[in-house]
C-alpha positions as CSV (number, residue, x, y, z in Angstrom):
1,X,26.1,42.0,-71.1
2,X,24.3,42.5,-67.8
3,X,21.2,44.7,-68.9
4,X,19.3,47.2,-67.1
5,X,15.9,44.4,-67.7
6,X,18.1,42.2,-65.6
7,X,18.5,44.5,-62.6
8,X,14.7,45.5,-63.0
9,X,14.1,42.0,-63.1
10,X,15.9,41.7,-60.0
11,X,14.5,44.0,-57.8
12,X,10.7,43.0,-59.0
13,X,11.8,39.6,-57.4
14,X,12.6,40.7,-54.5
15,X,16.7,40.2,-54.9
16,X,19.7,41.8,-53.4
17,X,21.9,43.5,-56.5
18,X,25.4,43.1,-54.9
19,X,28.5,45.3,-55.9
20,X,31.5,44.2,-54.8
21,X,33.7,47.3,-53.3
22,X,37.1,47.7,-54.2
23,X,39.1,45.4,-52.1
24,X,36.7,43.1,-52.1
25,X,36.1,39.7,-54.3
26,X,32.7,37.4,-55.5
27,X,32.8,33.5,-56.2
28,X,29.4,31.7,-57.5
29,X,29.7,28.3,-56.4
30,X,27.1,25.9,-56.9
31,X,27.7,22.3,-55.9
32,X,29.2,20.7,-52.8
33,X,32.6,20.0,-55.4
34,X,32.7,23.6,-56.0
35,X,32.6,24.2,-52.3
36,X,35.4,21.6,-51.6
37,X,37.5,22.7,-54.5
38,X,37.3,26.6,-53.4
39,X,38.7,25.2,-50.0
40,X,41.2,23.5,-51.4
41,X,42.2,26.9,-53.7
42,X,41.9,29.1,-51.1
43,X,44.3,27.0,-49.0
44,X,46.9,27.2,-51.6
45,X,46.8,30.8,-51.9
46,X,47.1,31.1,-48.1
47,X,50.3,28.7,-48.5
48,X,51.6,31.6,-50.4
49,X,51.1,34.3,-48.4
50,X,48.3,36.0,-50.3
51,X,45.0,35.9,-47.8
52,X,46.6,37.9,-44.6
53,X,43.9,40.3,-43.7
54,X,41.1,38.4,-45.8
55,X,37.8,37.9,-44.5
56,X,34.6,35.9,-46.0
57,X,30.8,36.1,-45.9
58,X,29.0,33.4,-47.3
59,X,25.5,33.5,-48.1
60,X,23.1,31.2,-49.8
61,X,22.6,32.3,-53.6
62,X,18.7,32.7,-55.3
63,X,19.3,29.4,-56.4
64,X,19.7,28.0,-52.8
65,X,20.5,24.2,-51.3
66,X,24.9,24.2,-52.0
67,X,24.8,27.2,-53.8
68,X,26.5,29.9,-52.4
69,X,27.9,33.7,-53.1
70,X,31.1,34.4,-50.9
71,X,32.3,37.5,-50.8
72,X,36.1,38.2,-49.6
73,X,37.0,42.0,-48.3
74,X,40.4,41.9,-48.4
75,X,42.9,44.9,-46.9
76,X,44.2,46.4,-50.2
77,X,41.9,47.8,-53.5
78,X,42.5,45.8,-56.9
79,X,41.1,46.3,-60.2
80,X,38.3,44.5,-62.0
81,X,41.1,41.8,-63.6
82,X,42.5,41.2,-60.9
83,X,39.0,40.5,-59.3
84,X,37.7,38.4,-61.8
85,X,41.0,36.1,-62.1
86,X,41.2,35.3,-58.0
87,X,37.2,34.5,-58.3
88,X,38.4,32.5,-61.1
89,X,41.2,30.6,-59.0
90,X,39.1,29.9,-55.9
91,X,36.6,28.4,-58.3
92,X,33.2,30.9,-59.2
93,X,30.9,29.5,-62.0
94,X,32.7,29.4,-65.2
95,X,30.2,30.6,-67.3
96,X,29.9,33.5,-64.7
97,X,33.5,34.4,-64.6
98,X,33.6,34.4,-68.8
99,X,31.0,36.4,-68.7
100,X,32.7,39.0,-65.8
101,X,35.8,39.0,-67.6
102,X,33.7,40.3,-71.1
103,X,31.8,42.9,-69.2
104,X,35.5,44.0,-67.7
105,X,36.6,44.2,-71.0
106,X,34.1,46.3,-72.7
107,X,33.8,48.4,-69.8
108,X,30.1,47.9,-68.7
109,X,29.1,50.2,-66.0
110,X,28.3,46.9,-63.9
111,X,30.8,44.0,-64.6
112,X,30.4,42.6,-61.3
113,X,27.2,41.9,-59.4
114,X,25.7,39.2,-57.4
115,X,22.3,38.9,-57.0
116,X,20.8,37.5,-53.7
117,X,17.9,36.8,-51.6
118,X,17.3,38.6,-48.7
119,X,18.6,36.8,-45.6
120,X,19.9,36.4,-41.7
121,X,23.5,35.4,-40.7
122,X,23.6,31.7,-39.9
123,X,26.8,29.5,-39.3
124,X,27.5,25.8,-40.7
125,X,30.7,23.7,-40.4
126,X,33.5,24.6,-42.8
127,X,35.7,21.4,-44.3
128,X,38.7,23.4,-44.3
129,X,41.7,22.9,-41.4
130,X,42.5,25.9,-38.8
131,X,39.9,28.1,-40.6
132,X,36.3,29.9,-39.6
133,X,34.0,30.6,-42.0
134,X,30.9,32.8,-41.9
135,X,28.0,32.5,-43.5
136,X,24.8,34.4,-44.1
137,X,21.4,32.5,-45.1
């Protein structure tokens, strides 16, 4: 359960507590394979039709170096399930998502959150084919 300590703790050190809004979606990765393999997801959902309209913001996570918090605003609203299984698809921590998907379940006032460091917009190359990525340090 994501207690109140935690967000205390958070803001003590400095951190961002990110909510995601309604239409939009969190992945926690935190290696270079996690990056490759949320490139390779993400591709497949495009095969299908499912990211018209999406748009990404990636920014370095408290943890820094390859890990990284993107966050996807898509056009429509979805609820916390359907939230928690796309993360889960395009690859976010699996401890994290388990944990997302319990606080969904039991209805904690904060299910979802990210927490970052405080940071400028920076760019670096993507390893994905006919796509930009943005991404916030």
């Amino acid at each position: 359960m994501l207690k109140q300590i935690n967000l205390r703790n958070a803001k003590r050190d400095g951190l961002l507590i990110v909510q995601p809004k309604p239409n939009q979606i969190q992945v926690d990765l935190d290696s270079a394979k996690d990056i490759h393999n949320y490139a390779r997801q993400y591709m497949i959902l495009t095969r299908e039709g499912l990211t018209k309209g999406w748009k990404e913001k990636i920014t370095v996570s408290k943890g820094g170096g390859n890990h990284l918090h993107v966050t996807i605003t898509t056009p429509h609203v979805m609820d916390d399930l359907k939230r928690v299984a796309y993360a889960a698809v395009l690859g976010d921590d699996m401890k994290r998502s388990a944990l997302n998907l319990c606080r969904v379940i039991k209805r904690n006032k904060y299910p979802i959150v990210f927490f970052e460091r405080r940071g400028k917009l920076v760019r670096i190359p993507a390893a994905r084919s006919k796509r930009k990525s943005r991404v916030a340090a």
